[in-house]
C-alpha positions as a Python dict, from the first residue, in 0.01 Angstrom:
ca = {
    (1, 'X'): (0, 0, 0),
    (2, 'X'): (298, -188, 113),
    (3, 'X'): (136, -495, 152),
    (4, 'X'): (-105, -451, -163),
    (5, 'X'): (248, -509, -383),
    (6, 'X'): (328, -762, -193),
    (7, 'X'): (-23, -943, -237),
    (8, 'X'): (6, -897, -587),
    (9, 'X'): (404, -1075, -658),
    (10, 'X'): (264, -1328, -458),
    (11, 'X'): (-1, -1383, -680),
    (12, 'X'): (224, -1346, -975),
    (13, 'X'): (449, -1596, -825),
    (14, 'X'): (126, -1845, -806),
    (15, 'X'): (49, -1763, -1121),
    (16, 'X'): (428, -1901, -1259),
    (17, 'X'): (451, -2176, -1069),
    (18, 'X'): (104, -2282, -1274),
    (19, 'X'): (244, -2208, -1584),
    (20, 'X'): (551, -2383, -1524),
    (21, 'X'): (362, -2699, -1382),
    (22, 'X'): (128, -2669, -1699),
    (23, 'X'): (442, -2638, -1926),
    (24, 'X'): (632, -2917, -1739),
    (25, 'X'): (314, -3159, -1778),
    (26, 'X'): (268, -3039, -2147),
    (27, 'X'): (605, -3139, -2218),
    (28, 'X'): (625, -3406, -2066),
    (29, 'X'): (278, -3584, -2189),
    (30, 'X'): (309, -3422, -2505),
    (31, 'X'): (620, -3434, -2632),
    (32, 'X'): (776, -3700, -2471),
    (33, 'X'): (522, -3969, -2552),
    (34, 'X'): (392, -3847, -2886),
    (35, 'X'): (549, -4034, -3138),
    (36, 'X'): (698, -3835, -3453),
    (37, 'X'): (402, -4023, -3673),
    (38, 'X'): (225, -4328, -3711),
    (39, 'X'): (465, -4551, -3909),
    (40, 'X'): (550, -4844, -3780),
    (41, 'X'): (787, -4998, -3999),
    (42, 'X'): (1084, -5065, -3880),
    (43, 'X'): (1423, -4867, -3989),
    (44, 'X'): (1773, -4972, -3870),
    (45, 'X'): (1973, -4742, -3628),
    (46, 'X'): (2305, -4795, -3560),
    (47, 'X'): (2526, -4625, -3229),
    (48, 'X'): (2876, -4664, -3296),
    (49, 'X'): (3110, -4710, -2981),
    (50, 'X'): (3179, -4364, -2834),
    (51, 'X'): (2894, -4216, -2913),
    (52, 'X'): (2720, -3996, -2663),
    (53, 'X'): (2398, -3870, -2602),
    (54, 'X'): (2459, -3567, -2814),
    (55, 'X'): (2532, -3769, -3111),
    (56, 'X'): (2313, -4023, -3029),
    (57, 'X'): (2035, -3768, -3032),
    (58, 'X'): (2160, -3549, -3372),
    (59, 'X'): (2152, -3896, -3545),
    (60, 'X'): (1808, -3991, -3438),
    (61, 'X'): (1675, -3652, -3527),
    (62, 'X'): (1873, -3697, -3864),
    (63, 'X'): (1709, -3993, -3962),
    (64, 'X'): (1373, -3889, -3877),
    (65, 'X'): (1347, -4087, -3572),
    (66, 'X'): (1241, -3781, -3340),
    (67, 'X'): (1162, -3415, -3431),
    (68, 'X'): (1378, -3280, -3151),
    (69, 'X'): (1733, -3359, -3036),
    (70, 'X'): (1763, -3140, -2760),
    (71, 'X'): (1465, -3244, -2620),
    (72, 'X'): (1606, -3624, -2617),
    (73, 'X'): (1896, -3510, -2478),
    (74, 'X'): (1732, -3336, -2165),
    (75, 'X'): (1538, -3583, -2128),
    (76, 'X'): (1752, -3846, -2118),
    (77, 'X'): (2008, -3661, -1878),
    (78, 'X'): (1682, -3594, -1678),
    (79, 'X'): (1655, -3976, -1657),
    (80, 'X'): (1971, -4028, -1617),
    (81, 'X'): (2018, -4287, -1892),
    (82, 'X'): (2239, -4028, -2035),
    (83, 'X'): (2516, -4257, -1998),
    (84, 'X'): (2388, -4573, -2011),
    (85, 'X'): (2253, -4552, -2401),
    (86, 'X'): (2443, -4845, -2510),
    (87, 'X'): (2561, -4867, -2900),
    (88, 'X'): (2483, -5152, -3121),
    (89, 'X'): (2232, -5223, -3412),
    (90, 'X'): (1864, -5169, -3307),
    (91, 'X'): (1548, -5158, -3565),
    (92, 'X'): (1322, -4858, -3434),
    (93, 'X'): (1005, -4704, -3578),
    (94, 'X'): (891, -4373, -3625),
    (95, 'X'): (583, -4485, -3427),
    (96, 'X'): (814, -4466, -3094),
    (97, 'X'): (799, -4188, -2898),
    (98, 'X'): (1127, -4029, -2735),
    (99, 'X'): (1014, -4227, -2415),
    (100, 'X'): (1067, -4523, -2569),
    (101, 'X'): (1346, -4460, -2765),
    (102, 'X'): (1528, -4378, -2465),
    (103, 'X'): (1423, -4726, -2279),
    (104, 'X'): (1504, -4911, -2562),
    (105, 'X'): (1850, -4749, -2647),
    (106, 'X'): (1918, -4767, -2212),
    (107, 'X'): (1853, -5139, -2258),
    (108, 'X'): (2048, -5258, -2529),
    (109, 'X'): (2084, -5368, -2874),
    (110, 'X'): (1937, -5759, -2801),
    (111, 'X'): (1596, -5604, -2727),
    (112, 'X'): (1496, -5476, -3094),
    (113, 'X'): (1644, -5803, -3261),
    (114, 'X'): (1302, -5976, -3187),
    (115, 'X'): (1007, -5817, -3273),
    (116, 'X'): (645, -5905, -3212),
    (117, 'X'): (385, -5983, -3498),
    (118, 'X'): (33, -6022, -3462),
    (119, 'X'): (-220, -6145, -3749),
    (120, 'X'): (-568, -6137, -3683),
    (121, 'X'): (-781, -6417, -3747),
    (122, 'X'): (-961, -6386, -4049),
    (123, 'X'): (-673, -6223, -4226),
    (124, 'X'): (-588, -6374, -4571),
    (125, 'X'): (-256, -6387, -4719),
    (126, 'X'): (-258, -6063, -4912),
    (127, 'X'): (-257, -5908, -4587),
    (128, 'X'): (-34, -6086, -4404),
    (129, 'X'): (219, -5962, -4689),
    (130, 'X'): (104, -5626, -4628),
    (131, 'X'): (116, -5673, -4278),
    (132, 'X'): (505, -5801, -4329),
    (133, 'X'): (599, -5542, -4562),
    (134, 'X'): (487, -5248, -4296),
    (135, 'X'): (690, -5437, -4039),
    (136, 'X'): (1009, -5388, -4252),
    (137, 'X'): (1021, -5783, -4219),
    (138, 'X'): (993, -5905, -4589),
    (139, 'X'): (858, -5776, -4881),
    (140, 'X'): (507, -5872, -5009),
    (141, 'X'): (650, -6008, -5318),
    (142, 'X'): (883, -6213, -5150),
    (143, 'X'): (668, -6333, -4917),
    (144, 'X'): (382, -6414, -5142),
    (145, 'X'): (635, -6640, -5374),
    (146, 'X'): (762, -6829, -5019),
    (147, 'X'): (388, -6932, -5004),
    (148, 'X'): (312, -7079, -5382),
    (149, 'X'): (280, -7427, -5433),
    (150, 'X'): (632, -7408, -5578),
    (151, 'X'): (714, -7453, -5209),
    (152, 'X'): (734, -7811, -5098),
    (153, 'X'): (542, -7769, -4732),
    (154, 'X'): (368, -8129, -4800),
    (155, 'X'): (629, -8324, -4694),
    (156, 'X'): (687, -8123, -4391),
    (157, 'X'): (307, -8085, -4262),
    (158, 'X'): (116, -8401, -4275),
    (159, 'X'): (-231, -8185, -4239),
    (160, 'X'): (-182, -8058, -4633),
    (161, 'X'): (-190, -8399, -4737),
    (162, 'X'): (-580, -8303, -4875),
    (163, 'X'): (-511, -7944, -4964),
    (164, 'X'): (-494, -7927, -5358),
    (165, 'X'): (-89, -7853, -5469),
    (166, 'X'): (-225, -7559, -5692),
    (167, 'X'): (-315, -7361, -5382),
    (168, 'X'): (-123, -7155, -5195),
    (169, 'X'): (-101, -7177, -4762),
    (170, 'X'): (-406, -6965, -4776),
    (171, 'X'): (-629, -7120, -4457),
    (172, 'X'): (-356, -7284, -4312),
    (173, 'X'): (-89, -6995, -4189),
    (174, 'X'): (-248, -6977, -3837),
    (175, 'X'): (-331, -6644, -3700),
    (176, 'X'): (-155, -6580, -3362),
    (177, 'X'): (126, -6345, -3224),
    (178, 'X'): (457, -6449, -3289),
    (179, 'X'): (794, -6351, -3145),
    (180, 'X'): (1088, -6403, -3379),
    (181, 'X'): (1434, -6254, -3509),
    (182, 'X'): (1393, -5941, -3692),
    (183, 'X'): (1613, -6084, -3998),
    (184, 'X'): (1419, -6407, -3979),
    (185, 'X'): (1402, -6579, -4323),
    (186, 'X'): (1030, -6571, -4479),
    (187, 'X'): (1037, -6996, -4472),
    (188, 'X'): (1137, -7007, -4102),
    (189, 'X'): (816, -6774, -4047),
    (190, 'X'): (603, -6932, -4215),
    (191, 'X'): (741, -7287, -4037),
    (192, 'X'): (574, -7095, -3785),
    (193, 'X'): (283, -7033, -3875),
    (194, 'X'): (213, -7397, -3967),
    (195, 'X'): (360, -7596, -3703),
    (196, 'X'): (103, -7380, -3497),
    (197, 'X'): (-214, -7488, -3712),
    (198, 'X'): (-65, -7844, -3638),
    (199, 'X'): (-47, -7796, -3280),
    (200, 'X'): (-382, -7631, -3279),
    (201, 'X'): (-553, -7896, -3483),
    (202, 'X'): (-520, -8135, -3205),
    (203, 'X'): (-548, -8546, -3241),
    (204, 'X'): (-891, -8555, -3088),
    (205, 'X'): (-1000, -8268, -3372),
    (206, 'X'): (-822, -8473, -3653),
    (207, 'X'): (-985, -8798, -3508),
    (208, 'X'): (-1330, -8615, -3540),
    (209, 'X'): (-1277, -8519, -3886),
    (210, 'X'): (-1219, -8868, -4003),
    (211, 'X'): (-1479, -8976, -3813),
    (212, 'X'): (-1760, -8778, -4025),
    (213, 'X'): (-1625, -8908, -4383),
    (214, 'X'): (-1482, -8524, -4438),
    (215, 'X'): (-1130, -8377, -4504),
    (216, 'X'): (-886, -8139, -4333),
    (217, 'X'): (-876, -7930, -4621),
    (218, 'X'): (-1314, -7942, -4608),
    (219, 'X'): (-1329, -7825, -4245),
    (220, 'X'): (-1042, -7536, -4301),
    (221, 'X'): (-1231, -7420, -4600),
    (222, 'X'): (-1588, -7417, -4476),
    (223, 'X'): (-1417, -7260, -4094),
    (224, 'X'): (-1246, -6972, -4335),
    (225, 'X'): (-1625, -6841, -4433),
    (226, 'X'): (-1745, -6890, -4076),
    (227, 'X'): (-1452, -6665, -3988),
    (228, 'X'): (-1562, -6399, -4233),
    (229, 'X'): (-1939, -6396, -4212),
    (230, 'X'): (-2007, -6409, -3805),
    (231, 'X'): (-1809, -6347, -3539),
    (232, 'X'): (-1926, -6531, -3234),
    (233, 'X'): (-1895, -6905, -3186),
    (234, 'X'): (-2231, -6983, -3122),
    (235, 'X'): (-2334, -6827, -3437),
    (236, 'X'): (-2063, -6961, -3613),
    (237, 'X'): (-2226, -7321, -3512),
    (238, 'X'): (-2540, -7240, -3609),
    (239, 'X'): (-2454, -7092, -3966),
    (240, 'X'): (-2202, -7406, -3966),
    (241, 'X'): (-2516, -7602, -3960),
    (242, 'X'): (-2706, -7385, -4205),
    (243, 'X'): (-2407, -7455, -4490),
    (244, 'X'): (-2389, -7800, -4430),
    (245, 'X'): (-2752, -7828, -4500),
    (246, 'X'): (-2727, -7666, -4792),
    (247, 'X'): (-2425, -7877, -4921),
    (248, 'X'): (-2642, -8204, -4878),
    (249, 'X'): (-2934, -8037, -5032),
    (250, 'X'): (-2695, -7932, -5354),
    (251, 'X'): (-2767, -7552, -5270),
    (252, 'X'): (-2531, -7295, -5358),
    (253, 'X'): (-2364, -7183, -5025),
    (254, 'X'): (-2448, -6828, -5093),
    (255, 'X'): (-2159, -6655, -4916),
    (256, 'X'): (-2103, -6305, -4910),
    (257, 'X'): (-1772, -6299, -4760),
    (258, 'X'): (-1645, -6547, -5073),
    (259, 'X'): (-1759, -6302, -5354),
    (260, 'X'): (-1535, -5994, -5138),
    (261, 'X'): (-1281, -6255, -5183),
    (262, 'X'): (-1309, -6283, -5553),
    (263, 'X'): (-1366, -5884, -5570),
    (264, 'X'): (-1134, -5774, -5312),
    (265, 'X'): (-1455, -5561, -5155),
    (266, 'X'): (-1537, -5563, -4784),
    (267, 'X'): (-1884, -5489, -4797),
    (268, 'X'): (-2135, -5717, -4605),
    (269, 'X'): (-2350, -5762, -4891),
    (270, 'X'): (-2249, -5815, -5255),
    (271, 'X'): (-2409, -5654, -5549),
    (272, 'X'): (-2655, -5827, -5822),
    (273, 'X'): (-2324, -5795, -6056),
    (274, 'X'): (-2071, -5935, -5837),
    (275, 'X'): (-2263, -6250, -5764),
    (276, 'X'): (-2306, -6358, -6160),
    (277, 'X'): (-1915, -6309, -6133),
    (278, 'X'): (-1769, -6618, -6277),
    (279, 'X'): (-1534, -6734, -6087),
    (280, 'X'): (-1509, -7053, -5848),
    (281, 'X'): (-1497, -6907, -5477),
    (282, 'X'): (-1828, -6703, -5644),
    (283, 'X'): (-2045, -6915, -5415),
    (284, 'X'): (-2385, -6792, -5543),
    (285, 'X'): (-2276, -6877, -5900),
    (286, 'X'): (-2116, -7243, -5798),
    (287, 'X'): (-2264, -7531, -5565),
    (288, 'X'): (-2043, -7688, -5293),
    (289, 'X'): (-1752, -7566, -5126),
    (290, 'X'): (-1502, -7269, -5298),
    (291, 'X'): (-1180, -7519, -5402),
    (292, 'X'): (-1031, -7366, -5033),
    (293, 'X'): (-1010, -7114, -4759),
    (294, 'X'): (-1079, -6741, -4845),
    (295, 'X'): (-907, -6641, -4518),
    (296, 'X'): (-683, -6752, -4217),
    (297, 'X'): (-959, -6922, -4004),
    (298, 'X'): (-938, -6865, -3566),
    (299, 'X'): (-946, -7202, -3351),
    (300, 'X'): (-1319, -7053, -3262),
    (301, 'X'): (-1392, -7134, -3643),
    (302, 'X'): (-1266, -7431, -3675),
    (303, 'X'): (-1412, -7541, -3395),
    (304, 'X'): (-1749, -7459, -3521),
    (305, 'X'): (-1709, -7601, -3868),
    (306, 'X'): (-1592, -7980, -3668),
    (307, 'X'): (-1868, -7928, -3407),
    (308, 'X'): (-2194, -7738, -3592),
    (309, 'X'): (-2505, -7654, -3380),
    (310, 'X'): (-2775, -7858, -3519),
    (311, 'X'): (-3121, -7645, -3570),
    (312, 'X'): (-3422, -7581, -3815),
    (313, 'X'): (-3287, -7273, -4005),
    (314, 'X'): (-3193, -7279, -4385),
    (315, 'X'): (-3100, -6850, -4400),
    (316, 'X'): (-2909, -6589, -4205),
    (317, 'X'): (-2833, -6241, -4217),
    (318, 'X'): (-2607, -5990, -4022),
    (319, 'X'): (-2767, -5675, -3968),
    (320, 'X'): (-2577, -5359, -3983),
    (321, 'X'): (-2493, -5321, -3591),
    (322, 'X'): (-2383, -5690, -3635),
    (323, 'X'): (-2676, -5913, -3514),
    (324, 'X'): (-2759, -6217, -3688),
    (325, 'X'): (-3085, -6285, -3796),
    (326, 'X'): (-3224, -6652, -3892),
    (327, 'X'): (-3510, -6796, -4053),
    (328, 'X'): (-3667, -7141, -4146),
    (329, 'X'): (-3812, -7066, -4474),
    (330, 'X'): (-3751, -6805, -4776),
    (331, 'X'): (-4010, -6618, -4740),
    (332, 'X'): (-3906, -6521, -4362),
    (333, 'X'): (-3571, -6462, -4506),
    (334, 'X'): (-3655, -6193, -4813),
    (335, 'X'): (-3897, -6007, -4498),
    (336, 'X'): (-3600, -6023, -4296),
    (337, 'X'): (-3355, -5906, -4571),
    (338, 'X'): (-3635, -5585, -4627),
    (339, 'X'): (-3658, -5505, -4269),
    (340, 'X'): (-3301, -5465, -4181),
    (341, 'X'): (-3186, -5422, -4519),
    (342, 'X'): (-3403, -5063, -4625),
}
């Protein structure tokens, strides 16, 4: 009987240490490197000299920063950062999980002053301004005037020289990640943005443009549809190939992705109404080229739109799981569009 008892605190002693290890890995995966929510705009935090982890960790908790002081605390003394959060001005998000809260504030002030940003090719201006405005970097309004053709970018970028001065930088604010000063003025970003397109639109792919009788502002435009209706690069220089047939021939271009522009839709295929929509970038209702870019075009698109794929087809199509369908004729194109389009 003796050693029955003693069987069974042994087993109950097994049993704790589980639920302790479970409990220790719970909070430690958990809570620790769950963020608070999914915001990631950025909020300014100041740590006055003298502050210590205590306060440190009230103040974060205060502001909404993390949903539990104590546990920053114990963590941090865990970690022994405890003493090494430093105070200065840093711009965290609630999209930061106590983890990396603690890193960052362990590391210093300098390391939150630059930030990151990321557009995505294909991206048009509206949402890079949204994109800024979640960032805590500049406000879409501001951003958007920065842009207009009030602004005198001509003179600085010699590739605008054929872009129309009642346009805005739409096409031509190159989509890349960029690492720069949290209270960066709008202008300097966008200074960016464009001395990147100029870098990327190499001598030897200016030299080619000139070469076929066609503009910088041509290529950018007809590159910002190939962006938005395929998204490989051979396709890309095959349907490059199918529009510039269809300029020569004086057909309309016929491109979804430019109506969504008009409508602000992102469907894949516009409606019977939206395509008698008059408007100039409505290219089913207009011949020739929209008067520019309906996006932020890749290099890949570019590319495409310098160097097209020659070959015999006059029609595409993207089916739903994103294969692209071509055909010579019409006819193979309306059987096509009933096939994958039921």
């Amino acid at each position: 009987m003796f050693f029955g008892k003693k069987k069974k605190k042994k087993r109950y002693y097994a049993l704790g240490f589980i639920l302790v290890i479970l409990a220790s890995w719970f909070f430690y995966l958990y809570i620790l490197d769950t963020a608070i929510s999914r915001d990631a705009q950025l909020k300014e935090f100041i740590v006055e000299p003298g502050w210590g982890s205590t306060k440190i960790s009230q103040e974060l908790e205060k502001q909404g920063l993390i949903s539990n002081s104590w546990v920053f605390e114990l963590y941090v003394w865990f970690k022994g950062v405890s003493s090494k959060l430093q105070d200065g001005q840093y711009f965290l998000a609630k999209n930061l999980s106590i983890k990396e809260i603690a890193q960052i504030l362990s590391r210093g002030a300098g390391v939150t002053k630059e930030v990151n940003l990321t557009f995505i090719e294909g991206w048009n201006n509206e949402e890079y301004a949204d994109y800024l405005t979640q960032k805590g970097i500049s406000s879409k309004t501001d951003f958007l005037a920065v842009i207009q053709k009030k602004a005198d970018w001509w003179d600085e970028s010699d590739f605008l020289a054929s872009k129309p001065r009642n346009l805005d930088l739409e096409g031509y604010l190159f989509p890349d990640t960029y690492r720069i000063y949290h209270d960066a003025a709008i202008k300097d970003i966008v200074r960016k943005m464009l001395d990147n397109f100029g870098k990327k639109l190499t001598p030897e792919l200016r030299a080619e443009i000139t070469r076929q009788g066609k503009t910088i502002h041509e290529i950018v435009t007809l590159a910002s549809i190939l962006e938005k209706e395929v998204s490989s690069e051979t396709d890309r220089k095959l349907v490059a190939d199918i529009f510039y047939k269809r300029l020569k021939a004086g057909m309309p271009l016929q491109a979804d992705s430019t109506v969504n522009y008009v409508t602000g839709k992102g469907v894949s295929r516009s409606t019977a109404v939206d395509t008698k929509i008059d408007n100039p970038y409505n290219t089913y209702k207009y011949k020739g080229l929209p008067p520019g870019p309906i996006c932020n075009p890749g290099l890949s698109a570019i590319t495409a739109a310098i160097y097209p794929q020659a070959n015999p087809y006059w029609y595409f199509l993207t089916t739903p799981d994103g294969q692209v369908i071509y055909s010579k004729t019409h006819d193979e194109h309306v059987k096509a569009k009933a096939k994958y389009y039921q």
